[in-house]
Each structure stands twice: as C-alpha cells, then as structure tokens.
N, CA and C of each residue as an Amber inpcrd file, in Angstrom:
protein
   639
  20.2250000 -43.6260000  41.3370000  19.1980000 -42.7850000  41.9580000
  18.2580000 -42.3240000  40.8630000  16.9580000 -42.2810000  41.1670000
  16.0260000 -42.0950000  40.6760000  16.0260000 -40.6860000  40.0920000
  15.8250000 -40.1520000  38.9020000  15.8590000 -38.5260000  38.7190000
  14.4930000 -37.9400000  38.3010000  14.2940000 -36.8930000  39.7240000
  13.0270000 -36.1920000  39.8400000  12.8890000 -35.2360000  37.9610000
  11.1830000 -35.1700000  38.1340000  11.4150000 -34.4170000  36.8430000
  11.3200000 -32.5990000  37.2780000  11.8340000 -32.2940000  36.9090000
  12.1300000 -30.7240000  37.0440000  10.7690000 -29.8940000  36.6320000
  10.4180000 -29.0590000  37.5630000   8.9840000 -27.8340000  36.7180000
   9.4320000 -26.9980000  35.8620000   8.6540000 -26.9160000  35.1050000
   8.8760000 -26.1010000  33.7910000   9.2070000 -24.3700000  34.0800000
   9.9940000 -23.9190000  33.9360000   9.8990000 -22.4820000  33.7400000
   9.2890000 -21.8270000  33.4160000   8.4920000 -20.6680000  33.4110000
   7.2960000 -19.8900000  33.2060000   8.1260000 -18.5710000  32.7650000
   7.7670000 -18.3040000  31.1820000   8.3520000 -17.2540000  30.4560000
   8.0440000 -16.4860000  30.6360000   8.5650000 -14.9540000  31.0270000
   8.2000000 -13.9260000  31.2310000   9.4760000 -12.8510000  30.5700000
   9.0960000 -11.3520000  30.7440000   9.8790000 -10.5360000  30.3160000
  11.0340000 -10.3150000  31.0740000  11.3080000 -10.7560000  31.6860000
  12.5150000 -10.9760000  32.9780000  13.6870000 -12.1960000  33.4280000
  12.4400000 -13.3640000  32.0710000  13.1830000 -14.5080000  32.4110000
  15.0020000 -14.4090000  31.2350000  15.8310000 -15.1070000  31.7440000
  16.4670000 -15.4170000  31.0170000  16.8670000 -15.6750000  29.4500000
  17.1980000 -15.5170000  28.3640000  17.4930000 -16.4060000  27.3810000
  17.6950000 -17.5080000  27.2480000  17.0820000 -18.5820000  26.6400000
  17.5060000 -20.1440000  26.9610000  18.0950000 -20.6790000  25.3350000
  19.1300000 -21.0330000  25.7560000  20.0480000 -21.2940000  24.2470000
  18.7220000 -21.8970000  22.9490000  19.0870000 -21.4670000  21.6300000
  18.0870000 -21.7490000  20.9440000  17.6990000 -23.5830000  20.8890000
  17.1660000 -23.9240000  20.5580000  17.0250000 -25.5540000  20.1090000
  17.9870000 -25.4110000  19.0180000  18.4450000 -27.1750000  18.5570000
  19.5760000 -27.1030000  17.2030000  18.6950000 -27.5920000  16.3750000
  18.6950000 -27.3040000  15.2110000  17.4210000 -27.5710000  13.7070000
  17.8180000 -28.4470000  12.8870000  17.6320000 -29.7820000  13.0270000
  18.1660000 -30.2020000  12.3410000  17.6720000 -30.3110000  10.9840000
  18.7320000 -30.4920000   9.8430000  18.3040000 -29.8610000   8.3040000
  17.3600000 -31.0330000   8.1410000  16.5240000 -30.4150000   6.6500000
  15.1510000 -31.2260000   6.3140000  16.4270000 -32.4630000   5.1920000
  17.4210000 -32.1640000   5.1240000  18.1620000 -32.8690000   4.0350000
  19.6740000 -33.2090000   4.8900000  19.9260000 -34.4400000   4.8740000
  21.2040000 -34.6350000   5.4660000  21.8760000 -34.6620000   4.1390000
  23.1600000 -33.5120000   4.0480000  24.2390000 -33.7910000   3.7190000
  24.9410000 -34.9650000   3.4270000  25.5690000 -35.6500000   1.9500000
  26.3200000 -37.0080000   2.8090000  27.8770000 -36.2710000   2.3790000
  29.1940000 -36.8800000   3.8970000  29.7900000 -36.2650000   3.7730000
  31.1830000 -37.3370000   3.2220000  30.7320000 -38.6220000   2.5840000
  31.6350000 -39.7380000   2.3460000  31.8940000 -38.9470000   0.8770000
  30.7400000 -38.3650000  -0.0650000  30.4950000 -38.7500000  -1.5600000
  31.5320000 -37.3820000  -2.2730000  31.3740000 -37.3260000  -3.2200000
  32.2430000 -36.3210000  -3.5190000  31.3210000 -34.9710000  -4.4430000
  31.7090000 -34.5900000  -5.3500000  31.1460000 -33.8240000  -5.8250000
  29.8530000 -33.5470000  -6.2380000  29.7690000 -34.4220000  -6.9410000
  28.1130000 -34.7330000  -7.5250000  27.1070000 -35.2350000  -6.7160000
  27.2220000 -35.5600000  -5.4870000  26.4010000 -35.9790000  -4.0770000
  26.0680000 -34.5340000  -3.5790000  27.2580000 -33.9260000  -3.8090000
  26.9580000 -32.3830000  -3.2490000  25.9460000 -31.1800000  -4.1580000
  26.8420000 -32.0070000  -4.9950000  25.4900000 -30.8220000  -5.7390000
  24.2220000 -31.3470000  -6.0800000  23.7070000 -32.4800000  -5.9480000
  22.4670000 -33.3740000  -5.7460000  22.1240000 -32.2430000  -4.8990000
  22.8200000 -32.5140000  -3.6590000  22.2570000 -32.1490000  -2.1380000
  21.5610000 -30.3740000  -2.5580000  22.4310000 -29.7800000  -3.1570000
  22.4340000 -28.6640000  -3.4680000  20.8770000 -28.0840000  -3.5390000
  20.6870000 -29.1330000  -4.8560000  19.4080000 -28.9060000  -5.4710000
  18.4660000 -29.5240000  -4.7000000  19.0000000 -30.3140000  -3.9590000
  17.1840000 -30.6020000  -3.1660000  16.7000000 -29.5820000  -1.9860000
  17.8730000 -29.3440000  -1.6560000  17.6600000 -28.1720000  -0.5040000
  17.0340000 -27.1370000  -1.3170000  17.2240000 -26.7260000  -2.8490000
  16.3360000 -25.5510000  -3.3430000  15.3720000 -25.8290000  -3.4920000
  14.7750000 -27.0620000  -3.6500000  13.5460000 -27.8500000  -3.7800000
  12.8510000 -27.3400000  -2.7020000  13.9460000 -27.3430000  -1.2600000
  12.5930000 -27.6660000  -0.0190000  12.1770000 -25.9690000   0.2730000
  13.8890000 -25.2160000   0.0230000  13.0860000 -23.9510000   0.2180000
  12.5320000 -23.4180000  -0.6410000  12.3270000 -23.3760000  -1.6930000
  11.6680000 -22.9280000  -2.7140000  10.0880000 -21.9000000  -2.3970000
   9.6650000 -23.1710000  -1.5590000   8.1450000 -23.0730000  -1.1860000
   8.1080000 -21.6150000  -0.7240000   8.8230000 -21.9400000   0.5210000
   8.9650000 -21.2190000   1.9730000   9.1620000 -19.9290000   0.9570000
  10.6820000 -19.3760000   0.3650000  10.9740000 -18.3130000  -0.0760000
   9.7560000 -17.8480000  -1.0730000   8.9520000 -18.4630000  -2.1080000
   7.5100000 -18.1420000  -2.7650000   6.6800000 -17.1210000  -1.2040000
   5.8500000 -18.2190000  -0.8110000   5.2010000 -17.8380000   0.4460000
   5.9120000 -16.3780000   1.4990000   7.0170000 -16.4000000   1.6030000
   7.2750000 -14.8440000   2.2910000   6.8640000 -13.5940000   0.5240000
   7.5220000 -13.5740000  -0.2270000   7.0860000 -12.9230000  -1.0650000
   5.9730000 -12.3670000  -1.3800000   4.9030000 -13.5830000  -1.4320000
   3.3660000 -13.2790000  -1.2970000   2.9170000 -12.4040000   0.0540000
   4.0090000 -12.7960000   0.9090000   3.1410000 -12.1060000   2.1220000
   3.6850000 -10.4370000   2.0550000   5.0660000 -10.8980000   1.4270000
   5.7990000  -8.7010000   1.0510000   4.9500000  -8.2370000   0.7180000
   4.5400000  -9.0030000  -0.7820000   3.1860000  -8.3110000  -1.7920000
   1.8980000  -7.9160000  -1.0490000   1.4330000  -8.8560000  -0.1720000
  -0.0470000  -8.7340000   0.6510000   0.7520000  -7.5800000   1.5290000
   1.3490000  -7.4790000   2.3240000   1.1230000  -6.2100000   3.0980000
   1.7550000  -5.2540000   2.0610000   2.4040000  -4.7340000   1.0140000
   2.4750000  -3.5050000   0.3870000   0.8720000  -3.3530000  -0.5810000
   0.2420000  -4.5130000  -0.5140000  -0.7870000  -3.6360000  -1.1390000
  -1.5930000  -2.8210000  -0.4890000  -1.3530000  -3.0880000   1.1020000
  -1.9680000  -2.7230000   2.0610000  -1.5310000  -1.5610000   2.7450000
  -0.2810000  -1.0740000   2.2890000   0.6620000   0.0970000   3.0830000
   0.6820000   1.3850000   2.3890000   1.0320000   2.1140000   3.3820000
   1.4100000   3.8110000   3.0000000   2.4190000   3.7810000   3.8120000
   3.3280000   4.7020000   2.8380000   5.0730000   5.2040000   3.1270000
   4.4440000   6.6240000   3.1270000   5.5440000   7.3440000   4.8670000
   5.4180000   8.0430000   5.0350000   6.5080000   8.9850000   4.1410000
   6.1950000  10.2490000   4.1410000   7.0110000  11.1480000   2.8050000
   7.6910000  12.0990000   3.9960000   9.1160000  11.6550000   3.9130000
  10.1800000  12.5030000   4.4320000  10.3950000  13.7990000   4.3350000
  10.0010000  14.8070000   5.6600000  10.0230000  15.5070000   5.5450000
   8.6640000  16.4420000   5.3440000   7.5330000  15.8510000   5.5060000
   6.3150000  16.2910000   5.0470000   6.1450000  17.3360000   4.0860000
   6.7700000  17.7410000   3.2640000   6.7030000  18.6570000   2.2850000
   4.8170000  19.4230000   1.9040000   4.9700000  20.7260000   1.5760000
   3.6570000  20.8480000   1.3380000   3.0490000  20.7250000  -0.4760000
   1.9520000  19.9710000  -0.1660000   1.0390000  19.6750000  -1.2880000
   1.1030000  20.8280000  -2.5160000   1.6050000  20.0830000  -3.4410000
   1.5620000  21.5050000  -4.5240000  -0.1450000  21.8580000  -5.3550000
  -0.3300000  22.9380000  -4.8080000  -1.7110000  23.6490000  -5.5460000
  -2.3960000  23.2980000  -6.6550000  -3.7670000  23.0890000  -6.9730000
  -4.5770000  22.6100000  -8.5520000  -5.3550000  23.4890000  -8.2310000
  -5.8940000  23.6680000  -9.6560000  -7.3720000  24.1440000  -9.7690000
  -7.6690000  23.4290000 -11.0680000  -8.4330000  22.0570000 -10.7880000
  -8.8470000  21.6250000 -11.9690000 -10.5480000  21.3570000 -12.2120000
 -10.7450000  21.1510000 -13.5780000 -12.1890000  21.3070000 -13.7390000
 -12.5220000  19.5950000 -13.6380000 -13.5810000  19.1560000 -13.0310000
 -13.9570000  18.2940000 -13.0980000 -14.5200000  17.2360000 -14.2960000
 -14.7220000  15.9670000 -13.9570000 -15.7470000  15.1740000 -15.2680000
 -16.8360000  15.6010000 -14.7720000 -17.4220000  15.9190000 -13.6650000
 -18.7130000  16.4660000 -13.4620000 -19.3100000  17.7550000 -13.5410000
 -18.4700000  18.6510000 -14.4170000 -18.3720000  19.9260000 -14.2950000
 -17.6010000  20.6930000 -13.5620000 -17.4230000  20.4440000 -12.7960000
 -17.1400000  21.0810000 -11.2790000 -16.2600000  21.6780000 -11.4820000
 -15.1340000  22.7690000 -10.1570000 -13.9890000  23.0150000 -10.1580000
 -13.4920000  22.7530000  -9.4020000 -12.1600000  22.0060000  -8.6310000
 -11.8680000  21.5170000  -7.8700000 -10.2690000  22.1560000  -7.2810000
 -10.4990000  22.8570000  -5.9140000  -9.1640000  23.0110000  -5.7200000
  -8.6240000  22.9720000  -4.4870000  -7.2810000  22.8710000  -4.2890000
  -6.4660000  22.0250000  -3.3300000  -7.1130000  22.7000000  -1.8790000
  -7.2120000  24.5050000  -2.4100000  -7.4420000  25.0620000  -1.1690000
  -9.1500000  24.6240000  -0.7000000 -10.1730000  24.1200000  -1.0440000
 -11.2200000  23.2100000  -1.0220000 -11.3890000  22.1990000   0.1120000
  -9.9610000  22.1650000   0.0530000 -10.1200000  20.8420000   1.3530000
  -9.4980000  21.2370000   2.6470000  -9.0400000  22.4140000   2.8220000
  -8.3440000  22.5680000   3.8680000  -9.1120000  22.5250000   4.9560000
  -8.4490000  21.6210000   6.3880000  -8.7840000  21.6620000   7.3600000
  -8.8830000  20.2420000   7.6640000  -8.9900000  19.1970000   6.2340000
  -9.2550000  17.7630000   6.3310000  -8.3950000  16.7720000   5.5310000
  -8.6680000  15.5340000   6.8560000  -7.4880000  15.2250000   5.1150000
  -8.1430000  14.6340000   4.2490000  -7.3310000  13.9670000   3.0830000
  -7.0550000  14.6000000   1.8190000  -7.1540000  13.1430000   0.8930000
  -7.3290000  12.5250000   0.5100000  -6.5620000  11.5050000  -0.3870000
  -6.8600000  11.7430000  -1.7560000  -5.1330000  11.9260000  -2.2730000
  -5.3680000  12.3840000  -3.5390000  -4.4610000  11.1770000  -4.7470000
  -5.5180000  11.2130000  -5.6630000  -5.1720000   9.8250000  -6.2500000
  -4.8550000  10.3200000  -7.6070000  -3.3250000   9.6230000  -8.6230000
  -2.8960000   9.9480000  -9.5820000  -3.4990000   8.7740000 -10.6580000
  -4.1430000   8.8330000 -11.8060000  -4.4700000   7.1800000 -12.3950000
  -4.4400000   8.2580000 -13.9670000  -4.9450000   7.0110000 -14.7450000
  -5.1070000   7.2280000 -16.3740000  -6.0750000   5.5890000 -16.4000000
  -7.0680000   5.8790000 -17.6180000  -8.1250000   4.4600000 -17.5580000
  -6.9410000   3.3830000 -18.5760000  -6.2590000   4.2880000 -19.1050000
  -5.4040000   2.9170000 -19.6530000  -3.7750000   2.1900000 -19.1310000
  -4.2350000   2.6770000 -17.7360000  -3.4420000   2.1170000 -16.4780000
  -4.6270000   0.5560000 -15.8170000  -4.0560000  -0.2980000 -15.5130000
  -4.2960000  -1.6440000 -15.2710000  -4.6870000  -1.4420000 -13.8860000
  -3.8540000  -1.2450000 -13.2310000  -3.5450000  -1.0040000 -11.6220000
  -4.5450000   0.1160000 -10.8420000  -4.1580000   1.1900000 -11.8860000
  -5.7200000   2.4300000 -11.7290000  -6.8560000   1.7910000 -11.8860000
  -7.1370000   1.2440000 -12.5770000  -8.6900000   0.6940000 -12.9010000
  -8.7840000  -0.4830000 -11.9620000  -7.8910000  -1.2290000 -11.4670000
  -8.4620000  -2.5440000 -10.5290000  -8.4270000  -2.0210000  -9.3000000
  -8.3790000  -0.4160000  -8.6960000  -8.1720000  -0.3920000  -7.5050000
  -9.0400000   1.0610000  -7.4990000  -9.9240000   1.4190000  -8.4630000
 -10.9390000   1.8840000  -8.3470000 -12.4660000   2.0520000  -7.6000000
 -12.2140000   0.5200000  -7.6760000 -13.7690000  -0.1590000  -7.1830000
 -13.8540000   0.0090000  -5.6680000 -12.2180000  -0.2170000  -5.3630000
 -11.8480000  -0.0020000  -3.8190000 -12.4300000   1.0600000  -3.0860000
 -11.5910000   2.2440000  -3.5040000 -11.4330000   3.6450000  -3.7510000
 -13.3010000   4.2720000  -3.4030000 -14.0620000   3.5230000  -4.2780000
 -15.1970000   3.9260000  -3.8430000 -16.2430000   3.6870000  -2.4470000
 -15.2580000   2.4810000  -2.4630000 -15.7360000   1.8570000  -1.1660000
 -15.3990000   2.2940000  -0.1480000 -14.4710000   2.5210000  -0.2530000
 -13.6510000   3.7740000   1.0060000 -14.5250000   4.8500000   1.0520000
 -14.8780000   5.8090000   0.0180000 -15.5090000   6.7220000  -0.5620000
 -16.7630000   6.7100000   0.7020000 -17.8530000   5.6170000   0.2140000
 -18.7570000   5.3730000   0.8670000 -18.7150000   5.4700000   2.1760000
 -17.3250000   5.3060000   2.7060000 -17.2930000   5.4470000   4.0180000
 -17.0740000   6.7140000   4.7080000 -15.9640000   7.4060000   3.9730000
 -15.1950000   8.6460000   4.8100000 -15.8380000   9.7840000   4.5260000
 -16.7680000   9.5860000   3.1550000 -17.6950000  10.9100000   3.1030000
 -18.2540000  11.8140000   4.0800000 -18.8710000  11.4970000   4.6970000
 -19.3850000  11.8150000   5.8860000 -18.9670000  12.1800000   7.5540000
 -17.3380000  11.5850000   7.1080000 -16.7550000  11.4740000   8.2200000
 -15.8120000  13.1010000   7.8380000 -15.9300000  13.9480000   6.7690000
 -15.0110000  14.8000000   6.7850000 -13.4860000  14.9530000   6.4120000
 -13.7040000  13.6450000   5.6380000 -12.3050000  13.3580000   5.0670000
 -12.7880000  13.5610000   3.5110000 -11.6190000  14.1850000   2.9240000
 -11.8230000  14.3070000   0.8650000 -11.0460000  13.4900000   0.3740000
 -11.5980000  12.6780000  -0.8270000 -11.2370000  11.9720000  -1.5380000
 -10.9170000  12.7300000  -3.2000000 -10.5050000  12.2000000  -3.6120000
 -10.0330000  12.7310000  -5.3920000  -8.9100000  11.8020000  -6.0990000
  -9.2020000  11.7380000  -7.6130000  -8.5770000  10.9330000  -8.0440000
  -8.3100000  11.6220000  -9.2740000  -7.5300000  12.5340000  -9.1510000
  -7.0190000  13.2220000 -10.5700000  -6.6160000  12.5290000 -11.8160000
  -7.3610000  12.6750000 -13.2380000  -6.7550000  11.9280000 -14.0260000
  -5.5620000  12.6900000 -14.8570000  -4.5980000  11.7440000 -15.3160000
  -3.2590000  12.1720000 -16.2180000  -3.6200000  12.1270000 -17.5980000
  -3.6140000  13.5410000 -18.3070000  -3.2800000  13.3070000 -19.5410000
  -4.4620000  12.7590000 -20.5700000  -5.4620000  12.6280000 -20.4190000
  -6.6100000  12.2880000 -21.0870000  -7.8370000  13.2670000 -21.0430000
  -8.8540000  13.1810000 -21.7110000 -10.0970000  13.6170000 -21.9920000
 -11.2230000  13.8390000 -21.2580000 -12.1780000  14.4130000 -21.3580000
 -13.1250000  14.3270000 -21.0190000 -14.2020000  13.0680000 -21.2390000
 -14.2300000  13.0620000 -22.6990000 -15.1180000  11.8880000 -22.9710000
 -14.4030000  10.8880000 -22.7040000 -13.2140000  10.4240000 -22.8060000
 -12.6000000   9.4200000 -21.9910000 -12.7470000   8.7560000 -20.9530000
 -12.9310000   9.8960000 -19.7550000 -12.8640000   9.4830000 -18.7100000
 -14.8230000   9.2690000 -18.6570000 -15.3270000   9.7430000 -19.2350000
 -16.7440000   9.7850000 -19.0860000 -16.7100000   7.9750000 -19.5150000
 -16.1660000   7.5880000 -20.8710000 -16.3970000   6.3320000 -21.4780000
 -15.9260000   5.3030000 -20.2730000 -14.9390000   5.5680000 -19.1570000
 -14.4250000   4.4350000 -18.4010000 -15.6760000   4.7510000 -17.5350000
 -16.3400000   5.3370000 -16.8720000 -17.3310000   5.7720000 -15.8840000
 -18.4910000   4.9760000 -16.1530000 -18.5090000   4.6440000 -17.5440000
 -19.6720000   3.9110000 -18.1700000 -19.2110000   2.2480000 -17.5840000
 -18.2400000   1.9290000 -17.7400000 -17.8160000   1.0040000 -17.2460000
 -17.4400000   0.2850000 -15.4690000 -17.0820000   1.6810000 -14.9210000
 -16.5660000   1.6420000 -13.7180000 -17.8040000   3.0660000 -13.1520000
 -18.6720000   3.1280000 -12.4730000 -19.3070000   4.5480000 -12.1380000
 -18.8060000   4.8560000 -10.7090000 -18.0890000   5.4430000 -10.5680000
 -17.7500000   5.6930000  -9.0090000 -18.1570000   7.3360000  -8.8900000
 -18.6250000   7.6400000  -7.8000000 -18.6690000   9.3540000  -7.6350000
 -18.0910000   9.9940000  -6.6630000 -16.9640000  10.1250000  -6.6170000
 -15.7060000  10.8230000  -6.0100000 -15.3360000  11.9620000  -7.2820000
 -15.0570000  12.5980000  -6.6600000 -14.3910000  13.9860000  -7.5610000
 -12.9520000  13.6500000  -8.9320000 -13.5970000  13.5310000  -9.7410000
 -12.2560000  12.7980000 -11.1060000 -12.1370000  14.4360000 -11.7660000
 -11.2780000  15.2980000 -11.0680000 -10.4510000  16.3850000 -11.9190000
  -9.4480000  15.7560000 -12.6460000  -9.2890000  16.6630000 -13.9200000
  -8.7690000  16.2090000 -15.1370000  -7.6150000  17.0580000 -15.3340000
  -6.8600000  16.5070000 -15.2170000  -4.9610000  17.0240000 -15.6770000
  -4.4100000  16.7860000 -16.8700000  -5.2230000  17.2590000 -18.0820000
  -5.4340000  17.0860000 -19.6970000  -3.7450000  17.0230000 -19.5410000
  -3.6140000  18.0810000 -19.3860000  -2.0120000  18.8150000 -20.0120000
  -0.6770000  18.0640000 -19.0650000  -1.1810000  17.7180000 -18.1550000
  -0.2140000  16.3700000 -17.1170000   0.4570000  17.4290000 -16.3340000
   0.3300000  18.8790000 -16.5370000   1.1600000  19.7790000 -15.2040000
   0.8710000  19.7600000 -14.0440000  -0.1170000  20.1360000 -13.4550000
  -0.1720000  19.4460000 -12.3110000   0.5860000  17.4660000 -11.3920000
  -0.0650000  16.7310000 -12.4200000   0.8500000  15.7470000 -11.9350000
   2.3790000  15.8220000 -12.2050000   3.4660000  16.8420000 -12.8900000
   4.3440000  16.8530000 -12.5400000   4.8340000  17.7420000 -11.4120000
   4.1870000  18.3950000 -10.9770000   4.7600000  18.9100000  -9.3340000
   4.7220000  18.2270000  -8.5400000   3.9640000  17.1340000  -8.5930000
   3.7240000  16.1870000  -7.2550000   5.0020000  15.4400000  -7.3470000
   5.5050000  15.1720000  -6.2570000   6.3880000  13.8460000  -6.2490000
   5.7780000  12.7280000  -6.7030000   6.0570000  12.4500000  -7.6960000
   5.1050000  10.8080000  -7.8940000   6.2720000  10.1950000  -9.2170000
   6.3200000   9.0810000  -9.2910000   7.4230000   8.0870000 -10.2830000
   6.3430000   7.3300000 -11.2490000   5.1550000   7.3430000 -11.2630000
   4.1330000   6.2760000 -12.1050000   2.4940000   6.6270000 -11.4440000
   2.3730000   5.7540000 -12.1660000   0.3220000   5.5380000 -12.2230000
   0.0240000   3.8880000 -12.0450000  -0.7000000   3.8600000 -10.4210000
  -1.3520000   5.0860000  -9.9450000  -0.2700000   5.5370000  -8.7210000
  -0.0410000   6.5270000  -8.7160000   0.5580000   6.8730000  -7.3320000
  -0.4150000   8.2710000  -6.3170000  -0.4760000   7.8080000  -5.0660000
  -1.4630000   8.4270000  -4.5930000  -1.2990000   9.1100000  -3.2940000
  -1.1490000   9.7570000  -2.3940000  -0.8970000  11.0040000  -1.4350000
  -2.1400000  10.9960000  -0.3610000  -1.7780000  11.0470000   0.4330000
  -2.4980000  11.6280000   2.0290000  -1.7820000  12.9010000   2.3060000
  -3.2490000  13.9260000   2.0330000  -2.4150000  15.2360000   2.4910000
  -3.2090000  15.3500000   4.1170000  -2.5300000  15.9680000   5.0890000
  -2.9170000  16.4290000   6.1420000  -3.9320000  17.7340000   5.8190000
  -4.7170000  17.6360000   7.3260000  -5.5320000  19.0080000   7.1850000
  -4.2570000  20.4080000   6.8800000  -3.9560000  20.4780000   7.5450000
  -3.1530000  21.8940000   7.2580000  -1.7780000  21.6010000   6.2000000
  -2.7200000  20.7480000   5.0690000  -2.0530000  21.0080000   3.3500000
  -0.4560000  19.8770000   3.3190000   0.2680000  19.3180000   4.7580000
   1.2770000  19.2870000   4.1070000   1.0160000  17.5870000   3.7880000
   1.9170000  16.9690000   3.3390000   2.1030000  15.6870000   2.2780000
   2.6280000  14.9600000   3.5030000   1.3060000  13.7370000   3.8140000
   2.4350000  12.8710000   5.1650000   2.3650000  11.6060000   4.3930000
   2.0240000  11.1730000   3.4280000   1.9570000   9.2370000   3.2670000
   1.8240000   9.5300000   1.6540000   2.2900000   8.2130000   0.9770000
   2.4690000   7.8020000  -0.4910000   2.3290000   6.7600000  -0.4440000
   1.5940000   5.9670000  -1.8760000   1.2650000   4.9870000  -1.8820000
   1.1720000   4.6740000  -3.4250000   2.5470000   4.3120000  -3.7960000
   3.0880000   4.3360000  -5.4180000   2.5710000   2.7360000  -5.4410000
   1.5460000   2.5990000  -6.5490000   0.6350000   0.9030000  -6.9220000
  -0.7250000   0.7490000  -6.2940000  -1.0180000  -0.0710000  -6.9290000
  -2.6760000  -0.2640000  -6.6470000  -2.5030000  -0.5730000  -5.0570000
  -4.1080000  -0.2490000  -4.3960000  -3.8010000  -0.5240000  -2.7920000
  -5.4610000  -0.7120000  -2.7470000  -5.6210000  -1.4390000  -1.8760000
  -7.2600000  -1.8860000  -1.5240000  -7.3680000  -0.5010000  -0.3450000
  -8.4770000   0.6750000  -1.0040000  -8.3670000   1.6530000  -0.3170000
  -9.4990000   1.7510000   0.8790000 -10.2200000   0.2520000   1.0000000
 -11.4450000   0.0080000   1.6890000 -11.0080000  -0.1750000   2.7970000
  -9.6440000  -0.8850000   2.8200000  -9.2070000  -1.1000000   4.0520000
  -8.8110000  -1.4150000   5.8750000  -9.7840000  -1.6420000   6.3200000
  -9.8020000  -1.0660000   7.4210000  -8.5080000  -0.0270000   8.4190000
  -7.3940000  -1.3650000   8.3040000  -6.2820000  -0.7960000   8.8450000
  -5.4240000   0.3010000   8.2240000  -5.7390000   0.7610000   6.6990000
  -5.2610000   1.6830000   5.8330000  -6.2150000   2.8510000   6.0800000
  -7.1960000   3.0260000   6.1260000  -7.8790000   4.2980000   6.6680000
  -8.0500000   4.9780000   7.8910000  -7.6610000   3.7470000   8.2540000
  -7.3510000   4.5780000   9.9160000  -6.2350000   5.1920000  10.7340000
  -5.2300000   5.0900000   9.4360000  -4.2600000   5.9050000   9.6020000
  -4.3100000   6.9950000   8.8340000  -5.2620000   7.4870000   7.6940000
  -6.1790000   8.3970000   7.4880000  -7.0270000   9.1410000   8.3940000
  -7.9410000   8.4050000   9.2440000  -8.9540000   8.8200000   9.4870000
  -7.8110000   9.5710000  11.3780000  -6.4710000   9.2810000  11.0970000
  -5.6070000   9.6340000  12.7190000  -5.2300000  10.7880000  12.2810000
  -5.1520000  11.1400000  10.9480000  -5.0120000  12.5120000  10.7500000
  -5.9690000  13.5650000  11.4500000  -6.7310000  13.1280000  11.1150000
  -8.1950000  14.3220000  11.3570000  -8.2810000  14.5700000  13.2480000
  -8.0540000  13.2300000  13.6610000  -8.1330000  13.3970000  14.6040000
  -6.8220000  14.0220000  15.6400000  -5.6650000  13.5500000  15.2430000
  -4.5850000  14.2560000  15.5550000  -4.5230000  15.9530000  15.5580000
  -5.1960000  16.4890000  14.3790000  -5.7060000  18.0520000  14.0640000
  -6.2980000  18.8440000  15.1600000
C-alpha cells in the first residue's frame, strides 16, 4: 500500500516536545584502532571545535563591553566635593533628582582613554535630556589631565581625586570602573572596564532611571 505523506505540524506554544534530531559528529570515531587512533581522533575534534569555542568568547567579550551589573542591594552613593579641570566645583549633592553616570579613569589607564571618545558621545546626547555625566580622575594633576585634554578634548565635568579618597569609598576594584547613580542618590549599575558609552541599548537603561522617578 501506497503511504500518504503526512501534514506538517504547526509549532506553537501548546504544541508538544518532539524528540531532538540525533547529531551526528563532524568526526567519526574509529572503534577497530587502538590507542593512538584515539588520540588522533582526540585532536581533530579540538581542531573542529576550536573555532566555535574562539567565536562564543568574542561574543562574552562583545556583550560585556556593552553591559551594566546591577549593584546588590542599591547602596547609597558616597559624597564628593571635588574641584574641577575647569575650575569648577563639583558635588554629588549637584545632581540630585537625575541620574548620574559617574566615571572612575587615570590618562595612564589604556581602557580609560579608549572609552573616552565614547563617553562624549553619549555626553552629546543626554545633556539635554537631564541626565549628569562625570568622570572623576584618580590620583593625578591638574596639568596632567589638562595635557591628555590636549589630546582627547571632551567637555563633561573631569573632577580631580589628587589624593585618591574619594575613589576609595566607592566600591570599585580598578580603572576604569564606573556607576549609575539613581535620581534619589542610591548606586543601581557598575560597569568595571571600558564600555562603548554611546550605546544605544546601554543608555536606555540610564535614560529608565529618570523616567521610572
């Protein structure tokens, strides 16, 4: 007897589980040979995944340059009053009501300086929107930071933490490590390493603060 062909099932959230397909390996095993066949086999199979395991890595790296970890417990933002490279005076209570992004660097940090350029670009954007930006420097100078400015000119608020006290109250492990404070002061996101701060999908979990408020 002739065998009709069957209609396809139409997947939905209701349908069934259908046993997986079986995969068969990119490398057959041989199972006559003895030792040294096996460990041939061994190594070609690291050959094939090799790639594959590279390629997820790159993609860990691409989305952590892209992420903020939320900070357990929201703890509140510990207090500055620092003087600016532009003169200025800059302090925590300054921003209340908005949020916040507050950035830890030094110019003879690698990671600080390649994720600067970002930072401004963001800048350009959220200005206006009522969000504060800052990028406190660790442990260096005035003319210092003036000499990297010559190099890099961004105009966001660069208060100066000569003496590094302020950056030790913050929770932070390295440079650059950088903070989203909420309008009402407390600490919701960290972002320890360089991060493209232009972002789209990274500022708008910024810009959900303000609006959440």
């Amino acid at each position: 007897m002739m065998n009709r062909a069957q209609p396809q099932a139409t997947l939905s959230c209701s349908a069934l589980p259908q046993p997986a397909p079986r995969i068969e390996p990119l490398i057959q095993q041989p199972r006559s040979l003895g030792w040294l066949s096996r460990l041939v086999f061994s190594l070609a199979m690291l050959v094939v995944a090799a790639p594959l395991l590279s390629g997820m890595s790159v993609a860990r790296a691409a989305d952590a340059h892209l992420s903020l970890d939320r900070l357990p417990g929201t703890p509140q933002a510990p207090d500055f009053v620092l003087m600016g490279a532009d003169g200025d005076t800059y302090r925590l209570a300054d921003f209340k009501g908005q949020p916040l992004i507050v950035n830890f660097w030094a110019t003879w940090c690698p990671p600080c300086r390649a994720e600067m350029p970002s930072m401004q670009r963001a800048w350009e954007q959220i200005e206006q929107e009522g969000i504060g930006l800052i990028a406190i420097n660790v442990g260096e100078d005035l003319e210092t930071v003036q000499a990297f400015l010559e190099q890099v000119p961004v105009n966001f608020p660069l208060p100066l933490d000569t003496d590094s006290r302020i950056a030790q109250r913050w929770p932070m492990r390295g440079l650059p490590t950088t903070f989203v404070v909420a309008p009402d002061g407390r600490l919701i996101y960290q972002a320890i390493g360089e991060r493209e701060w232009d972002d789209p999908a990274l500022l708008e979990k910024v810009r959900a603060l303000k609006i959440a408020e």
